[in-house]
PDB file of N, CA, C and O in Angstrom:
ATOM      1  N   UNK A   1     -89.727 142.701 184.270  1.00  0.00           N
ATOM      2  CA  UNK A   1     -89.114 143.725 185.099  1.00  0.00           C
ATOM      3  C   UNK A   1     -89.388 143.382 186.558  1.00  0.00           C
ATOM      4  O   UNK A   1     -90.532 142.996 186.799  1.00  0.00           O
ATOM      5  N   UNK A   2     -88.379 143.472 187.744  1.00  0.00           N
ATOM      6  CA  UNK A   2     -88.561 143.396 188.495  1.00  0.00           C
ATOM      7  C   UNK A   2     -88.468 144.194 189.296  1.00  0.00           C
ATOM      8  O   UNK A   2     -87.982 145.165 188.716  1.00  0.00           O
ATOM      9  N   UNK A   3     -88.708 144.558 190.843  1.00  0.00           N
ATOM     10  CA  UNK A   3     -88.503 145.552 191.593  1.00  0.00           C
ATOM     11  C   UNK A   3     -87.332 146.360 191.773  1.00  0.00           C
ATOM     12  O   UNK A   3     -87.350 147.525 192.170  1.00  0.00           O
ATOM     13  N   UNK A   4     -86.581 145.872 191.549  1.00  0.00           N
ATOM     14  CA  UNK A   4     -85.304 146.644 191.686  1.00  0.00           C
ATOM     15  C   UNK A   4     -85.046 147.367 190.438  1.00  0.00           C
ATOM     16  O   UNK A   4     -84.553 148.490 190.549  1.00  0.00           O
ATOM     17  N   UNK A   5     -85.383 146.752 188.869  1.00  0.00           N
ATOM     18  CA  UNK A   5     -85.303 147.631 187.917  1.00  0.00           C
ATOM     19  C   UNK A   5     -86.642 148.690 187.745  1.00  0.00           C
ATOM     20  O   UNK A   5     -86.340 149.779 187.259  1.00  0.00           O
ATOM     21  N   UNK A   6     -88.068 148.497 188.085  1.00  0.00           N
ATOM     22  CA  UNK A   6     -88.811 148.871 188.445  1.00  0.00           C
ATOM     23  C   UNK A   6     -88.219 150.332 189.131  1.00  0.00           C
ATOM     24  O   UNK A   6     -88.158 151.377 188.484  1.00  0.00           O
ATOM     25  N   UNK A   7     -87.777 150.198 190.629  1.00  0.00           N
ATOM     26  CA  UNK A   7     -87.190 151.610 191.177  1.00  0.00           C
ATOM     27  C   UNK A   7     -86.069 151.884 190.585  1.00  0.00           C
ATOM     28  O   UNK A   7     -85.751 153.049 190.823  1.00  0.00           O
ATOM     29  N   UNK A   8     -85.297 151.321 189.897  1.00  0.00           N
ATOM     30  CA  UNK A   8     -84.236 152.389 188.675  1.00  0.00           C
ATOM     31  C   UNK A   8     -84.813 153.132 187.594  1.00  0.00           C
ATOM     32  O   UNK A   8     -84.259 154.214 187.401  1.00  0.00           O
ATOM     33  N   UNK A   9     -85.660 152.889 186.923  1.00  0.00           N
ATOM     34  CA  UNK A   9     -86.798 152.911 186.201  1.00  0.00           C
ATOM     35  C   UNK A   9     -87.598 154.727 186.472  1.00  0.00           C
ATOM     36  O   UNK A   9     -87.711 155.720 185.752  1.00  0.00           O
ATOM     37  N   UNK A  10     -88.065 154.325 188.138  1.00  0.00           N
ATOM     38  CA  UNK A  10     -88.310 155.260 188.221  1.00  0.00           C
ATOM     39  C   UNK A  10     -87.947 156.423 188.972  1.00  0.00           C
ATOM     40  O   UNK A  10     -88.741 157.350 189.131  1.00  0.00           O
ATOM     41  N   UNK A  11     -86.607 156.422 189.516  1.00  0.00           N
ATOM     42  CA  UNK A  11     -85.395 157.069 189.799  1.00  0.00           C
ATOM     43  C   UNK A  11     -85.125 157.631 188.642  1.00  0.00           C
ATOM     44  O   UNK A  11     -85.175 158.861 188.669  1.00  0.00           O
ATOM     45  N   UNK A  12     -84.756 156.972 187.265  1.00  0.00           N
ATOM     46  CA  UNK A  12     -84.358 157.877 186.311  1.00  0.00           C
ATOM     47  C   UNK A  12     -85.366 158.759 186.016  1.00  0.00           C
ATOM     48  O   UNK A  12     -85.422 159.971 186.225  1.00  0.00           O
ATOM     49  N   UNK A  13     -86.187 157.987 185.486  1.00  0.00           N
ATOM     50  CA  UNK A  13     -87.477 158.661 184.930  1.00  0.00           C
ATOM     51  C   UNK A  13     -88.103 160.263 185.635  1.00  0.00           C
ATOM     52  O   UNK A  13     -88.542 161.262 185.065  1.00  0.00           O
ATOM     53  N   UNK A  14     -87.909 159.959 187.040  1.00  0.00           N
ATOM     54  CA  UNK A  14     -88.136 161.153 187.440  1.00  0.00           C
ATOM     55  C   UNK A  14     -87.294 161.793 188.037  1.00  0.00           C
ATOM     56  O   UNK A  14     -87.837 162.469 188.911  1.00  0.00           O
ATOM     57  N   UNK A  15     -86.193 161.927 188.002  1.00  0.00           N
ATOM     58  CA  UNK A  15     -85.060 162.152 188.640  1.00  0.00           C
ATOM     59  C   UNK A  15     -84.715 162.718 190.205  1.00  0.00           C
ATOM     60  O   UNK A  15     -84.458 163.752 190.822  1.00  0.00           O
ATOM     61  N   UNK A  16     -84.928 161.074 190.400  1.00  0.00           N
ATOM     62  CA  UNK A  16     -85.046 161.134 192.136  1.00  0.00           C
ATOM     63  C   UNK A  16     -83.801 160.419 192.220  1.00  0.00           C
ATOM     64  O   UNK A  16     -83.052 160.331 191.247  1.00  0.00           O
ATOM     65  N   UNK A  17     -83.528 159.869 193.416  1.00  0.00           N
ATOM     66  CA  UNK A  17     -82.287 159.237 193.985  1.00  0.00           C
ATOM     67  C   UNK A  17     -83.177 157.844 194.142  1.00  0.00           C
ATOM     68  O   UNK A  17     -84.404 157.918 194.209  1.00  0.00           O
ATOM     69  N   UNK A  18     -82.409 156.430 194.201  1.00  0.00           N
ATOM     70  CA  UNK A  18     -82.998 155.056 193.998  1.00  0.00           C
ATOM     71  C   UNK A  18     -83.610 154.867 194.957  1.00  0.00           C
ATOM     72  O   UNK A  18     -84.699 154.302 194.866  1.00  0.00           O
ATOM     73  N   UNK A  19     -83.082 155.300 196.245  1.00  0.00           N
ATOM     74  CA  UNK A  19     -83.292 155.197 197.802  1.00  0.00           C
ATOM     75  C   UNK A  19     -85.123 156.135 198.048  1.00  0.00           C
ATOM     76  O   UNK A  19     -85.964 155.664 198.814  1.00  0.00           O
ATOM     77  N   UNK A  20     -85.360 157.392 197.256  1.00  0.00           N
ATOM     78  CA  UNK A  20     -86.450 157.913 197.191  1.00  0.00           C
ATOM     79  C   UNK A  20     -87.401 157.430 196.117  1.00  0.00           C
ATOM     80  O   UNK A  20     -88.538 157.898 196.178  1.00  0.00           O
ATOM     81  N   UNK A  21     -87.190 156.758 195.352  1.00  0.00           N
ATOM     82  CA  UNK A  21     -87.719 156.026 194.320  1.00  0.00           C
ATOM     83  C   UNK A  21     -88.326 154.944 195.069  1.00  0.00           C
ATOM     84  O   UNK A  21     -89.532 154.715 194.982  1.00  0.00           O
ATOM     85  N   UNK A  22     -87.454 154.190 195.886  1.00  0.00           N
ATOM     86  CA  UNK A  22     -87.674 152.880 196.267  1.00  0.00           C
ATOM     87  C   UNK A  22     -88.663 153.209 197.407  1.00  0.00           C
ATOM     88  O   UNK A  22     -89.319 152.249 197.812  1.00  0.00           O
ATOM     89  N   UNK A  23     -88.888 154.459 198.017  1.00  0.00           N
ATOM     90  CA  UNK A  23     -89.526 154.569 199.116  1.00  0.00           C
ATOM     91  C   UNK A  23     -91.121 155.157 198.775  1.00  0.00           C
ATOM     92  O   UNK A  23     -92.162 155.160 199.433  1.00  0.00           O
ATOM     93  N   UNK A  24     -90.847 155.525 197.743  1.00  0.00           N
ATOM     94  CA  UNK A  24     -92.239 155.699 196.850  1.00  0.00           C
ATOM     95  C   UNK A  24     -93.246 154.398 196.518  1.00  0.00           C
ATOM     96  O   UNK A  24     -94.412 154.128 196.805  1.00  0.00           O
ATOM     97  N   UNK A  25     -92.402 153.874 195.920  1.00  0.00           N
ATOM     98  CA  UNK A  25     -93.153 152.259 195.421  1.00  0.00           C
ATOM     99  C   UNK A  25     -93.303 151.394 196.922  1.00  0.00           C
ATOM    100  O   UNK A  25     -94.365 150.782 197.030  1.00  0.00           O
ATOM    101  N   UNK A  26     -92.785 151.337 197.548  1.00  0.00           N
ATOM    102  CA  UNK A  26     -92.799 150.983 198.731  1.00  0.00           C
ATOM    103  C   UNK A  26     -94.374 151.538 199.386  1.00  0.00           C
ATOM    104  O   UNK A  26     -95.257 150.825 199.863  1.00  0.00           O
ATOM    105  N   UNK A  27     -94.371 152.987 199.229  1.00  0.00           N
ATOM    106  CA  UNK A  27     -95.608 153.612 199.650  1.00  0.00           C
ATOM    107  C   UNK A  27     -96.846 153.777 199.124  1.00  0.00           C
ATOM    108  O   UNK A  27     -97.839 154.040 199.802  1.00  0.00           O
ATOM    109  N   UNK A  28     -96.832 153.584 197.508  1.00  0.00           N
ATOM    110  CA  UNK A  28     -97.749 153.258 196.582  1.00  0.00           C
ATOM    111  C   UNK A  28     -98.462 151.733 197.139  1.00  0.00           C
ATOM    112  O   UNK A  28     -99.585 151.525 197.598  1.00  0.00           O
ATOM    113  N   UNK A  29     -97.559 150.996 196.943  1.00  0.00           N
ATOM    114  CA  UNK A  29     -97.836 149.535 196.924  1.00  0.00           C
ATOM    115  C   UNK A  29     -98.656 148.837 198.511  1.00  0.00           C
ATOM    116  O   UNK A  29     -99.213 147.743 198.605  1.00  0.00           O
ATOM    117  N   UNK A  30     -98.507 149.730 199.442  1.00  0.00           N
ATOM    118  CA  UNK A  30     -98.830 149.693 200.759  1.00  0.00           C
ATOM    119  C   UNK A  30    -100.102 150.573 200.778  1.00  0.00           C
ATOM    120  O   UNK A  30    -101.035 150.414 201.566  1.00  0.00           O
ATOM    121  N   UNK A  31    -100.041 151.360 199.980  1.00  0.00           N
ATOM    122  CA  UNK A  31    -101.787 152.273 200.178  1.00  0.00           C
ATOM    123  C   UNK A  31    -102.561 151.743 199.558  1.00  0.00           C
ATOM    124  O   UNK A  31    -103.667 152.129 199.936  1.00  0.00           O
ATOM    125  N   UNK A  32    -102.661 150.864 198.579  1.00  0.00           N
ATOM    126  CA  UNK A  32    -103.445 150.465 197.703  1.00  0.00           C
ATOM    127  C   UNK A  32    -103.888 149.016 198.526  1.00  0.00           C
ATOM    128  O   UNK A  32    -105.038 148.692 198.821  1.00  0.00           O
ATOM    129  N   UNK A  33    -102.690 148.282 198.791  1.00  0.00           N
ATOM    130  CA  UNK A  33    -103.185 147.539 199.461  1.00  0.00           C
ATOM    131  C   UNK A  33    -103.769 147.312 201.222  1.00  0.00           C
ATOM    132  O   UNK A  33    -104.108 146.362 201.927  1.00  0.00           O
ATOM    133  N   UNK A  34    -103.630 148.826 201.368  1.00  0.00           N
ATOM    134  CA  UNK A  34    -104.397 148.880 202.678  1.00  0.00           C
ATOM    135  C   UNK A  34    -105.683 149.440 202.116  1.00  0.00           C
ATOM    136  O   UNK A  34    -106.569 149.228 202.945  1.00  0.00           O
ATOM    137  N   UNK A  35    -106.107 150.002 201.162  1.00  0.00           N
ATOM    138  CA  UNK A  35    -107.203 150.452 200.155  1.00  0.00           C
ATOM    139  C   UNK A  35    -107.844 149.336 200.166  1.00  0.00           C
ATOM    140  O   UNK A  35    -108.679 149.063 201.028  1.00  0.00           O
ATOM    141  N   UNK A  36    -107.484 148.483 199.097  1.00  0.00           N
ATOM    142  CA  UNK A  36    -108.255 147.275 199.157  1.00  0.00           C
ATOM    143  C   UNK A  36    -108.743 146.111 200.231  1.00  0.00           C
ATOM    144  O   UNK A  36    -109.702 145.369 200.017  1.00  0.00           O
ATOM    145  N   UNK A  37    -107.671 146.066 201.781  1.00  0.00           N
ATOM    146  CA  UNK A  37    -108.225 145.501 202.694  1.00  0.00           C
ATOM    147  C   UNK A  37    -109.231 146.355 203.454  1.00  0.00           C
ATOM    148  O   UNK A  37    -109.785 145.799 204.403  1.00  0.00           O
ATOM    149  N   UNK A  38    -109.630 147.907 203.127  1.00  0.00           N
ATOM    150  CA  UNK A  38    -110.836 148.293 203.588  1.00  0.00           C
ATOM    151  C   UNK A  38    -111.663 148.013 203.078  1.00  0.00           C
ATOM    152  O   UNK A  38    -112.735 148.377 203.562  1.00  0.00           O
ATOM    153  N   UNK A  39    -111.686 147.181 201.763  1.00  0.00           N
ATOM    154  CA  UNK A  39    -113.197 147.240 200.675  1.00  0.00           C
ATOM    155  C   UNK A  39    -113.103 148.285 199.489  1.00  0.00           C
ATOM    156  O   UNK A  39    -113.759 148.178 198.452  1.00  0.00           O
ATOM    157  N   UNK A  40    -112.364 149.131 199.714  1.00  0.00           N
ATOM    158  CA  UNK A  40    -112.404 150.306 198.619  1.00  0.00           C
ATOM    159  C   UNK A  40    -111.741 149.864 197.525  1.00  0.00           C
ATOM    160  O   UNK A  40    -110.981 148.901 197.621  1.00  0.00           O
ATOM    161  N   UNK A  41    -111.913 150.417 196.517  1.00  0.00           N
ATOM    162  CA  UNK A  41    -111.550 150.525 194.912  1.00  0.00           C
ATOM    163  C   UNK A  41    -110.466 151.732 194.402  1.00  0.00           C
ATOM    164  O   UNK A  41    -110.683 152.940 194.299  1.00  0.00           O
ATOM    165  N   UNK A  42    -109.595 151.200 194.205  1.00  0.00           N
ATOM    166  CA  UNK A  42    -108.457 152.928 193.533  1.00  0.00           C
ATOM    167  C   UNK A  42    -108.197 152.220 192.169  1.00  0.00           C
ATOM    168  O   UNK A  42    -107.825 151.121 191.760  1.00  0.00           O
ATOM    169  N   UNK A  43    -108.690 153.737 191.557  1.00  0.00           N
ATOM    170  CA  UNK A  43    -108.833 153.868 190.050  1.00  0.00           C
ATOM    171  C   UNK A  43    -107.772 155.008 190.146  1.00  0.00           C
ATOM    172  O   UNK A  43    -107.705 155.788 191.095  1.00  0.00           O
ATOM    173  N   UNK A  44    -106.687 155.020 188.705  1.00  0.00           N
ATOM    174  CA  UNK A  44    -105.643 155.514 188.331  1.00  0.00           C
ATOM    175  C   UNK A  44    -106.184 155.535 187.106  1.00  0.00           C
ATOM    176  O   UNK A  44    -106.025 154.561 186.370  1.00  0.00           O
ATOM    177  N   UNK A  45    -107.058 156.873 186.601  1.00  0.00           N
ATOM    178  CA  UNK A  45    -107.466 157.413 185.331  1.00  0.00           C
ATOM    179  C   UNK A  45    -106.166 156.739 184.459  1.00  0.00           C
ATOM    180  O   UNK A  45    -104.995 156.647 184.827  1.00  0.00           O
ATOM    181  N   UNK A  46    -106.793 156.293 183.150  1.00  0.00           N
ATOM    182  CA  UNK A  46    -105.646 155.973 182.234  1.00  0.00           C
ATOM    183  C   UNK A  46    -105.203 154.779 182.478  1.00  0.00           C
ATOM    184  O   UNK A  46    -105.030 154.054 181.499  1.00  0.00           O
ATOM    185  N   UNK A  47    -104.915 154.271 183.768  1.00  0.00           N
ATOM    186  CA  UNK A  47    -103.892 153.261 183.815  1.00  0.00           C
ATOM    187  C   UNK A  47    -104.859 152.271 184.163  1.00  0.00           C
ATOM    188  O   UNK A  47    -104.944 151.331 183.373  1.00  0.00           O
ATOM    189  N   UNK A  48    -105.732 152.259 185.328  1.00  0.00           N
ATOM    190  CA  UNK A  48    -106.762 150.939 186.147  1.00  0.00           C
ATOM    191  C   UNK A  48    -107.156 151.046 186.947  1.00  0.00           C
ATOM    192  O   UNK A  48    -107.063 152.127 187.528  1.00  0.00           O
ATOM    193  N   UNK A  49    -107.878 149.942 187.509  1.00  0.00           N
ATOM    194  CA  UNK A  49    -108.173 150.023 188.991  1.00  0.00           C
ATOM    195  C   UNK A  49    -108.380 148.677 189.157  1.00  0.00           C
ATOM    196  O   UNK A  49    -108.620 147.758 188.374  1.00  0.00           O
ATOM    197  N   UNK A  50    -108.189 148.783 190.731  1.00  0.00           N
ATOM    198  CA  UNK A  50    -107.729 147.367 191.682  1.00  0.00           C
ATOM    199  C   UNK A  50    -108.856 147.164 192.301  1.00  0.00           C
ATOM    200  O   UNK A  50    -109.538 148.188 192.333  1.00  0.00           O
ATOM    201  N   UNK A  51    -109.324 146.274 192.800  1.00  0.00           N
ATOM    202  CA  UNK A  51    -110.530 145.898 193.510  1.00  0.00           C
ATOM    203  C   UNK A  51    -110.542 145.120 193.725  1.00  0.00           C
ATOM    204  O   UNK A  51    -109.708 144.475 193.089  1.00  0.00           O
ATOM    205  N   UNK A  52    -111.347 144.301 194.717  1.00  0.00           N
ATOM    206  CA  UNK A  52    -111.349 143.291 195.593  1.00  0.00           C
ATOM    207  C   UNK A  52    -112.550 142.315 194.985  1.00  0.00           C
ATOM    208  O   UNK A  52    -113.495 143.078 194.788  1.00  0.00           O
ATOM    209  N   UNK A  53    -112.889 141.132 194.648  1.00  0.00           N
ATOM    210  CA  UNK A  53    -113.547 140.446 194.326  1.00  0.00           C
ATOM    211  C   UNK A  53    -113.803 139.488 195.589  1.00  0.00           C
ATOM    212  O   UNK A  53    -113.147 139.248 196.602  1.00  0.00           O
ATOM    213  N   UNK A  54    -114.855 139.110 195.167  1.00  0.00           N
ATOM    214  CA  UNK A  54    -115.222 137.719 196.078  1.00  0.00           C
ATOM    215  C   UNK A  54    -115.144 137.028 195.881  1.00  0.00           C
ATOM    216  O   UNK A  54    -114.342 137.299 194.987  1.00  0.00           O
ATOM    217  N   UNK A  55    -115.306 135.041 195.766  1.00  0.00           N
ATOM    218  CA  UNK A  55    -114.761 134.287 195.862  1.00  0.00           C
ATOM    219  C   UNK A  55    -115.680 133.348 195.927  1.00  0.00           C
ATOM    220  O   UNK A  55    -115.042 132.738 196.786  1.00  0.00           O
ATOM    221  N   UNK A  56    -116.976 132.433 195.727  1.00  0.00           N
ATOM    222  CA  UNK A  56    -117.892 131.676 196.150  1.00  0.00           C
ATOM    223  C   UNK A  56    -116.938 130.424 196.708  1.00  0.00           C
ATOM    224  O   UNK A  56    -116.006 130.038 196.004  1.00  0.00           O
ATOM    225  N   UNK A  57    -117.189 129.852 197.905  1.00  0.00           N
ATOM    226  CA  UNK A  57    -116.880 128.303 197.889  1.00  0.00           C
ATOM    227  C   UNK A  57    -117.387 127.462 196.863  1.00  0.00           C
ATOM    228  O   UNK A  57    -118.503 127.651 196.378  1.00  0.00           O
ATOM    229  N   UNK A  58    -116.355 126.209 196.375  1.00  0.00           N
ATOM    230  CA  UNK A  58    -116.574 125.496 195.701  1.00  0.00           C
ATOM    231  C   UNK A  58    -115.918 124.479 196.013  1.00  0.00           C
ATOM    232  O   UNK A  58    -114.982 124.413 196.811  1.00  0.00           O
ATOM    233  N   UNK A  59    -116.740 123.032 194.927  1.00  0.00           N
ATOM    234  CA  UNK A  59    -115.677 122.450 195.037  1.00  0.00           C
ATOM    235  C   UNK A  59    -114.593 121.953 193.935  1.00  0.00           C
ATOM    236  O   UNK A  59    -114.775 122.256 192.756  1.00  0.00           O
ATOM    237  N   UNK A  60    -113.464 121.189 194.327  1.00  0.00           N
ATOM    238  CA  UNK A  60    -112.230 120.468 193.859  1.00  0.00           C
ATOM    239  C   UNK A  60    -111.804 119.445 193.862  1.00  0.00           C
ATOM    240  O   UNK A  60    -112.641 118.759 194.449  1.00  0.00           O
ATOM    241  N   UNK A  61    -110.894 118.764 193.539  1.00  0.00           N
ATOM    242  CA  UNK A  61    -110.409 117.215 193.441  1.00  0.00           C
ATOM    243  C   UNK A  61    -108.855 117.597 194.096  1.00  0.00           C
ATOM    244  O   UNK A  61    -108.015 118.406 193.703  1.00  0.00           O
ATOM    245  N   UNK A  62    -108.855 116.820 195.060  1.00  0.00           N
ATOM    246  CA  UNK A  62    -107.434 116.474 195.670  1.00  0.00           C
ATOM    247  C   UNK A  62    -106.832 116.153 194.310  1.00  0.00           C
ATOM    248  O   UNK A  62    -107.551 115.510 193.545  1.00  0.00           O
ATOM    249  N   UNK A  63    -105.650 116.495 193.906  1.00  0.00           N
ATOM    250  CA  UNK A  63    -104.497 115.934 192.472  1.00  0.00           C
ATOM    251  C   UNK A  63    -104.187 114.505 193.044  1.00  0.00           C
ATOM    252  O   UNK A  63    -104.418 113.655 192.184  1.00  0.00           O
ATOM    253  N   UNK A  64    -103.740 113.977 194.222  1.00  0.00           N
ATOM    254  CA  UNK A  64    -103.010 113.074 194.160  1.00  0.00           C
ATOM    255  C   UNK A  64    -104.039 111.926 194.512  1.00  0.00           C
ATOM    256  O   UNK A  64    -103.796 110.764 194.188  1.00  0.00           O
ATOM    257  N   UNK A  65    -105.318 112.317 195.255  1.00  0.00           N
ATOM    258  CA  UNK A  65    -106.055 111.281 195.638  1.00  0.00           C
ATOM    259  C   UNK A  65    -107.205 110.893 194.265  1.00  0.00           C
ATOM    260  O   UNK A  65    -107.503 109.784 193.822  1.00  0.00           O
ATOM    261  N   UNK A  66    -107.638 112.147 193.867  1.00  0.00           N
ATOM    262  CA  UNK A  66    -109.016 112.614 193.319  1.00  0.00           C
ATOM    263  C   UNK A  66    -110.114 112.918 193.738  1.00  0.00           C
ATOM    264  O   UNK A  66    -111.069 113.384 193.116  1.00  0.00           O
ATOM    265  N   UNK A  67    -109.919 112.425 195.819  1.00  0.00           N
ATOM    266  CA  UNK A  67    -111.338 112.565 196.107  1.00  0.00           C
ATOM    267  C   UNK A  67    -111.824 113.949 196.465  1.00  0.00           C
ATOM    268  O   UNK A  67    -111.028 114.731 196.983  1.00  0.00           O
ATOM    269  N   UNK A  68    -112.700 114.202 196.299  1.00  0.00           N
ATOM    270  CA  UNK A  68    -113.813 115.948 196.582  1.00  0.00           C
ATOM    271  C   UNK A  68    -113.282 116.156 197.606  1.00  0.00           C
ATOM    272  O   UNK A  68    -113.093 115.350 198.516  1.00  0.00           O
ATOM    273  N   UNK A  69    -112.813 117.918 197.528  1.00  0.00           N
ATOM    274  CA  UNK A  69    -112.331 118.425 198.617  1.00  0.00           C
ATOM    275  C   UNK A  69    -113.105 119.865 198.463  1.00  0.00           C
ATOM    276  O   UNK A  69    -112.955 120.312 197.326  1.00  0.00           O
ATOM    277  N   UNK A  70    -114.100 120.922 199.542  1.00  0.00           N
ATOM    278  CA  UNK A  70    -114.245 122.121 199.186  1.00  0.00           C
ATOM    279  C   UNK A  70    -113.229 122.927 199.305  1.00  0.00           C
ATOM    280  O   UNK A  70    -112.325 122.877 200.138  1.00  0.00           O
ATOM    281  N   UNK A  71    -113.418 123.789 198.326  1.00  0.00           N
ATOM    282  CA  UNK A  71    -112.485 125.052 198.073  1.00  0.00           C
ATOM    283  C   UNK A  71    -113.081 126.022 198.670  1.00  0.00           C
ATOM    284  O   UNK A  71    -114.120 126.465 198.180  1.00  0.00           O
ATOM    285  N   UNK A  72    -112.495 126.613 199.976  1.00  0.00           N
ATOM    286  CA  UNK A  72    -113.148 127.670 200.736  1.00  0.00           C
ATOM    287  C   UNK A  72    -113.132 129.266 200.065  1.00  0.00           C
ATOM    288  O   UNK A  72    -112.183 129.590 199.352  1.00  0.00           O
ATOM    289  N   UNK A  73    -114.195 130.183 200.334  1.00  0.00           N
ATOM    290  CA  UNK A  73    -114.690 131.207 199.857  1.00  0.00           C
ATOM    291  C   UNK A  73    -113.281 132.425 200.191  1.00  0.00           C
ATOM    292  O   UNK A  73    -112.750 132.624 201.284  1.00  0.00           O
ATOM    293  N   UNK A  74    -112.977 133.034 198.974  1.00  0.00           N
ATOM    294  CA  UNK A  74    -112.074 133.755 199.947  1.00  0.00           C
ATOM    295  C   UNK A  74    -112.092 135.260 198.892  1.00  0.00           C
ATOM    296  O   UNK A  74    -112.921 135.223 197.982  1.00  0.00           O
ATOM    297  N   UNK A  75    -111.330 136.378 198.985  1.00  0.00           N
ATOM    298  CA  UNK A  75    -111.399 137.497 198.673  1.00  0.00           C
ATOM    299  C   UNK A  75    -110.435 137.589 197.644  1.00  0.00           C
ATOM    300  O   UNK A  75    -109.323 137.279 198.070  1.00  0.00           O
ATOM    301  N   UNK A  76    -110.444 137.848 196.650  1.00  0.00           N
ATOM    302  CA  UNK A  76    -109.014 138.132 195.477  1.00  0.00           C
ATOM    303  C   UNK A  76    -109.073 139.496 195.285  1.00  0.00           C
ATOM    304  O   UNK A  76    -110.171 140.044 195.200  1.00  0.00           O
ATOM    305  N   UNK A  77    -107.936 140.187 195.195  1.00  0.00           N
ATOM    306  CA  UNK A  77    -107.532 141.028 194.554  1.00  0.00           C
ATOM    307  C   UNK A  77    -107.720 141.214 192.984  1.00  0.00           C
ATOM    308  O   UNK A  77    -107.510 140.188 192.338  1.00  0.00           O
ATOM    309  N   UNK A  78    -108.019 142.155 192.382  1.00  0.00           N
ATOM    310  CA  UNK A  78    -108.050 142.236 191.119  1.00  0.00           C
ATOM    311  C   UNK A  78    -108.019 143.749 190.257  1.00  0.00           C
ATOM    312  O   UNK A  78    -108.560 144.810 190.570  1.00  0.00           O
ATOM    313  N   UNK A  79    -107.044 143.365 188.874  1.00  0.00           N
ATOM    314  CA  UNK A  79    -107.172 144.712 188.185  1.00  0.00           C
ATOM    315  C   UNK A  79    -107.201 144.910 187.027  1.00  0.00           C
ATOM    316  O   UNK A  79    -106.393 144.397 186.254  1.00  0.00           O
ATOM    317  N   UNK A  80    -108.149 145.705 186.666  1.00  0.00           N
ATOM    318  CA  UNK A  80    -108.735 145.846 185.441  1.00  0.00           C
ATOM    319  C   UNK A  80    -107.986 147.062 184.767  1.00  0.00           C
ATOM    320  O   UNK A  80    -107.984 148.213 185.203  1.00  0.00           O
ATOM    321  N   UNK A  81    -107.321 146.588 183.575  1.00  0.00           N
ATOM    322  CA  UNK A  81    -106.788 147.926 182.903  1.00  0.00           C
ATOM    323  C   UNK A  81    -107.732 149.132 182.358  1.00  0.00           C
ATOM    324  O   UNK A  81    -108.811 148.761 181.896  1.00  0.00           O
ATOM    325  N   UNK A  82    -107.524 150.228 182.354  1.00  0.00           N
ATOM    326  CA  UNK A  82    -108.368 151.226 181.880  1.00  0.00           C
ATOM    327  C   UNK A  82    -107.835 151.675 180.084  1.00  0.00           C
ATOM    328  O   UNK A  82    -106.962 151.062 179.470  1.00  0.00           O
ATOM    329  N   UNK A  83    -108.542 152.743 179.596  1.00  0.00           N
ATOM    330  CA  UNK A  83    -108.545 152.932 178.101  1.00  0.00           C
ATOM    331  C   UNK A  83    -107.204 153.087 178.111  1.00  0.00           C
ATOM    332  O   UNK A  83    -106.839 152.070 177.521  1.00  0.00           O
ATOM    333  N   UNK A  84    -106.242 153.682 178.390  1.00  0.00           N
ATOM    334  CA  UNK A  84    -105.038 154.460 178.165  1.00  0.00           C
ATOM    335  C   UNK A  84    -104.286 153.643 178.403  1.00  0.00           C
ATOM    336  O   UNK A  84    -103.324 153.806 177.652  1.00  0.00           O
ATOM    337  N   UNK A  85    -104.097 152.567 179.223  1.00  0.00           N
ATOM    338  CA  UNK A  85    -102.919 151.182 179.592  1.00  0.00           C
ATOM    339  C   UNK A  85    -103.226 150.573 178.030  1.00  0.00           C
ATOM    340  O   UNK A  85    -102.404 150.345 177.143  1.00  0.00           O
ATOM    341  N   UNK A  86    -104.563 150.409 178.015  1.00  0.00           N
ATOM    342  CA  UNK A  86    -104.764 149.433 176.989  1.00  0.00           C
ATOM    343  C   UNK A  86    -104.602 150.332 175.302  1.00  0.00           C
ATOM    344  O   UNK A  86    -103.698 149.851 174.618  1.00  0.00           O
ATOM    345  N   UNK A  87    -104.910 150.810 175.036  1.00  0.00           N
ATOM    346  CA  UNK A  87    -104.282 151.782 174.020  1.00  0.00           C
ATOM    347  C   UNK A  87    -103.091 151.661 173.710  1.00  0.00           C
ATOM    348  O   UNK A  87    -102.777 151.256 172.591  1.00  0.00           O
ATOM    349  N   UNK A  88    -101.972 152.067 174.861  1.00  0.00           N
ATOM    350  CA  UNK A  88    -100.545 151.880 174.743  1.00  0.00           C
ATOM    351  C   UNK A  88     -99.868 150.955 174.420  1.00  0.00           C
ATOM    352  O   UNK A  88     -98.829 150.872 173.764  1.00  0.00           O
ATOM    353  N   UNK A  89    -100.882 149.810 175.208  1.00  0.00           N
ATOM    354  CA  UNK A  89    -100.092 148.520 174.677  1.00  0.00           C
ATOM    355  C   UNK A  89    -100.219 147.561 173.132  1.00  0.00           C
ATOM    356  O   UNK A  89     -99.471 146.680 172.707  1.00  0.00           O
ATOM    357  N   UNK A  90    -101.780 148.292 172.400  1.00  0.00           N
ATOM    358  CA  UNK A  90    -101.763 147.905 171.386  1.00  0.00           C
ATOM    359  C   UNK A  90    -101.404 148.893 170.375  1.00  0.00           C
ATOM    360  O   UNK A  90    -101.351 148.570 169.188  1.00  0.00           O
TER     361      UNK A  90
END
């Protein structure tokens, strides 16, 4: 599914117009990820939560050369499903 069926999805589902649908996910998707560039954690009882992980430097192999290259330390995003996502889906 992609974004555009995503906001049809949930235009029908809740019976909004596509244009208010689309401005929702738009606004979801922007709080969470201004959430997570503060450091904070949003948990959605049932569904998950997103959180920010860390990253140790390490190192790697160039593919084309092979020689050692470090892999710099960096921040990932991440999300863990909760009981009720995972329930549903099995």
């Amino acid at each position: 599914m992609n974004k555009a069926e995503l906001i049809n999805a949930i235009a029908q589902s809740a019976d909004l117009s596509k244009a208010v649908a689309g401005r929702a996910l738009d606004g979801l998707t922007e709080t969470i990820t201004n959430a997570l560039k503060a450091g904070d954690t949003v948990t959605l009882v049932g569904f998950g939560s997103f959180q920010v992980k860390s990253r140790a430097e390490r190192e790697g192999r160039n593919p084309s050369t092979g020689e050692p290259i470090t892999i710099a330390a960096a921040q990932k995003p991440s999300f863990k499903a909760g009981k009720g996502l995972k329930d549903s889906v099995n």
